[in-house]
N, C-alpha and C positions, 0 to 999 in steps of 0.2 A: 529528460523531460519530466516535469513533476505530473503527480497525477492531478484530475479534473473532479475539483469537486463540487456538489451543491451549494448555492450563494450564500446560503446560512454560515455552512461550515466553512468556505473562504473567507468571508468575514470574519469567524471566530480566529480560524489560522494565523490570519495578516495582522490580526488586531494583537495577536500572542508574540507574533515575531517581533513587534513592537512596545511590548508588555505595558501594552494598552486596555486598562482593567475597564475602560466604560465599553471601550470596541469589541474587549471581548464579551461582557454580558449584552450587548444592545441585541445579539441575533437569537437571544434567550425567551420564551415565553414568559408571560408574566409570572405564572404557575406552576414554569420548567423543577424540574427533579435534577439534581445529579448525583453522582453516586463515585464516591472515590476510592477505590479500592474498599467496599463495605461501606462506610460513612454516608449517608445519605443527607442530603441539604435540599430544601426545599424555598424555593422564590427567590425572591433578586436580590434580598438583604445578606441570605447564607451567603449564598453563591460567589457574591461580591466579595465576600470577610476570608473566603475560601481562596476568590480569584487573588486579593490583594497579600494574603500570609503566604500560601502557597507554591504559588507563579510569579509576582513581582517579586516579593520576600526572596526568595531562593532564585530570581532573576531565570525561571522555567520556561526552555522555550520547546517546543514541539514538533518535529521537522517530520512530517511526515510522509511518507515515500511510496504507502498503498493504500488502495483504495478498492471494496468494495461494497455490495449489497447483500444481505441477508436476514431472510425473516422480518424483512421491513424495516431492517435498519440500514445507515450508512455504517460500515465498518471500517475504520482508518484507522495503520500502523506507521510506526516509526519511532526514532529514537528522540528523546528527552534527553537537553544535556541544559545545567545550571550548578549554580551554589546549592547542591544537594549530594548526602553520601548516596556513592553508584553512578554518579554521572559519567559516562550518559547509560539510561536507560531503557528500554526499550519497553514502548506505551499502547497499549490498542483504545482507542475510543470507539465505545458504540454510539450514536447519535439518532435519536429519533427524531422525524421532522413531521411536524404538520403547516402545513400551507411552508410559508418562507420564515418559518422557525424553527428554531431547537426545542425541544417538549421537553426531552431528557436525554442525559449523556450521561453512559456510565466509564468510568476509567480503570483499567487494569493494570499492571506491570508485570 
């Protein structure tokens, strides 16, 4: 059974399995942060240029297997496997949400 997440981030998820670069920024604030391993990008234009080199580029998909909360975030693991050295990888997203958006997502490995 996979885990249950908030609508934001199944949105970002389903739209990733699909490497669907507009489904995944649509659950993004306009203002949203993310943060990739240190790299920080800022609004929808980064984000995009990050989703499209990234995750389509290296065909990045994100299967993730846990789910939790903490300190106000959603915290979701699993492994990353594509056209990249290390695949697959093993990924933690922290995801902050306000109302039915993502604010900011930071990504680790």
């Amino acid at each position: 059974m996979s885990p249950k997440f908030p609508i934001p981030i199944a949105a970002y998820v389903n739209a990733n399995a699909r490497l669907d670069v507009d489904g995944m920024l649509a659950p993004f604030a306009a203002d949203a942060v993310l943060i990739d391993n240190g790299a920080v990008l800022r609004g929808a234009a980064e984000i995009r240029s990050l989703l499209e080199e990234a995750v389509v580029g290296a065909k990045a998909i994100f299967t993730p297997d846990t789910v939790r909360h903490e300190d106000g975030q959603v915290v979701v693991e699993g492994p990353g496997h594509g056209d990249f050295k290390g695949s697959p990888i093993r990924f933690t997203y922290r995801f902050t949400l306000v109302g039915d958006a993502i604010k900011a997502l930071e990504i680790t490995a």
